[in-house]
DSSP file (Angstrom, degrees, kcal/mol; ACC not computed):
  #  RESIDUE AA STRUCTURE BP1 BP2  ACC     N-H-->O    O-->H-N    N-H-->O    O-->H-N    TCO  KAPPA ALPHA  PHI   PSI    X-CA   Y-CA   Z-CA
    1    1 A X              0   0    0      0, 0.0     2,-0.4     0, 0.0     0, 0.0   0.000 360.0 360.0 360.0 -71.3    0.0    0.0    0.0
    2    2 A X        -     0   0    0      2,-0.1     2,-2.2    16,-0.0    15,-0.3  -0.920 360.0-103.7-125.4 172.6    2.9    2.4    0.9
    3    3 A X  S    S+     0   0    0     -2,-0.4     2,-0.7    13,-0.1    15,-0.1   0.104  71.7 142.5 -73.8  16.9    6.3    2.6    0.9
    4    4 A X        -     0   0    0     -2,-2.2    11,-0.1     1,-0.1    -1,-0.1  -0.539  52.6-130.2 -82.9  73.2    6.1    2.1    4.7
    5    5 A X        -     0   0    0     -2,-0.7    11,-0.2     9,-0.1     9,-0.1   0.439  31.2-143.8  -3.5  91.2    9.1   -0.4    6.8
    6    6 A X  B     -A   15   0A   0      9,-1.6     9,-0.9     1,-0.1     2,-0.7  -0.601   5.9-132.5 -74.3 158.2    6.7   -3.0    9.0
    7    7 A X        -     0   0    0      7,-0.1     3,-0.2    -2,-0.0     2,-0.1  -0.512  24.8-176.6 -91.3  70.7    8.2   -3.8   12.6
    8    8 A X     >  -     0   0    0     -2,-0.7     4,-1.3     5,-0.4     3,-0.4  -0.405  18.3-152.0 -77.2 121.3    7.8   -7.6   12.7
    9    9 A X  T  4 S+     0   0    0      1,-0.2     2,-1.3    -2,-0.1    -1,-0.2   0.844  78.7 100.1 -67.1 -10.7    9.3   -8.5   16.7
   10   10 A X  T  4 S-     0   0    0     -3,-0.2    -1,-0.2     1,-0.2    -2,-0.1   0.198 122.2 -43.4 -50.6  15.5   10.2  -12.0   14.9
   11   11 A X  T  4 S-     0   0    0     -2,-1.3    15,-0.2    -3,-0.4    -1,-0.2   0.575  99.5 -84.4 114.6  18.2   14.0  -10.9   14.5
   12   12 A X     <  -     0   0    0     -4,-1.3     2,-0.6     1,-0.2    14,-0.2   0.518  54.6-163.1  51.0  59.8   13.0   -7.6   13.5
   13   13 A X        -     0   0    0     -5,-0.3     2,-0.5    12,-0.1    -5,-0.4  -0.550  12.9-156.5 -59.3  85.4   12.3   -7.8   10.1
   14   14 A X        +     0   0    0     -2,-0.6     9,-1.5    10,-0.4    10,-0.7  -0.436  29.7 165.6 -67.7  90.3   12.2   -4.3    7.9
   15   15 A X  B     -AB   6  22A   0     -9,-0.9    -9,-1.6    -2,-0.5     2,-0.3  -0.949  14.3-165.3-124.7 128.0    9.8   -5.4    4.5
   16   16 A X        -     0   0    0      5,-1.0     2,-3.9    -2,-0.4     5,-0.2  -0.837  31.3-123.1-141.1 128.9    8.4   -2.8    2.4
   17   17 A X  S    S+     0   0    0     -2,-0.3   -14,-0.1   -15,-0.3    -1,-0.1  -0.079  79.9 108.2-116.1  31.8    5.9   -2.7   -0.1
   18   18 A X  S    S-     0   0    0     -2,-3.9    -1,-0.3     3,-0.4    -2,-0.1  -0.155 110.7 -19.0-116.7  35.6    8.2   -1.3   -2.9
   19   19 A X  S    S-     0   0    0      0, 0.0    -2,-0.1     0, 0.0    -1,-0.1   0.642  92.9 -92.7 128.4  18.4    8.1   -4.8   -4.5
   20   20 A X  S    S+     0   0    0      1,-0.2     2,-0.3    -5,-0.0    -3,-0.1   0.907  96.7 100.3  59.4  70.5    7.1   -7.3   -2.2
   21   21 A X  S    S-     0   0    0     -5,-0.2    -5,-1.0     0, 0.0    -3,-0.4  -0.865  71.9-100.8-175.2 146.8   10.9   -8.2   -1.1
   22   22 A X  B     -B   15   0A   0     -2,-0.3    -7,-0.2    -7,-0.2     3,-0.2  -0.288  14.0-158.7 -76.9 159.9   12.9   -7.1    1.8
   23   23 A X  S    S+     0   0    0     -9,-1.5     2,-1.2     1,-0.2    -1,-0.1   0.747  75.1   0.3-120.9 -60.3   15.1   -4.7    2.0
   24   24 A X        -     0   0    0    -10,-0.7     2,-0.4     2,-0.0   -10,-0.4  -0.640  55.3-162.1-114.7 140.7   17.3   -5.6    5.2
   25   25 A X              0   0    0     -2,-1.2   -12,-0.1    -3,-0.2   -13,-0.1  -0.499 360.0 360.0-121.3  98.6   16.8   -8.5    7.4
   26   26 A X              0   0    0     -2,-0.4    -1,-0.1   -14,-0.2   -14,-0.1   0.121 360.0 360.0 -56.2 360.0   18.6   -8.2   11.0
C-alpha cells in the first residue's frame, strides 16, 4: 500500500511494499 518499513518483533524484520521483497533483514 505504501512505501512504509513494517516492525515484525520476529527478529525484526524491515519489509516494504516497494516490491514485495525485503530490503534488510537483521
Amino acid at each position: 500500500m505504501s512505501k512504509e518499513p513494517l516492525k515484525i518483533p520476529s527478529g525484526l524484520i524491515w519489509v516494504t511494499y516497494q516490491g514485495t521483497e525485503p530490503l534488510s533483514i537483521c
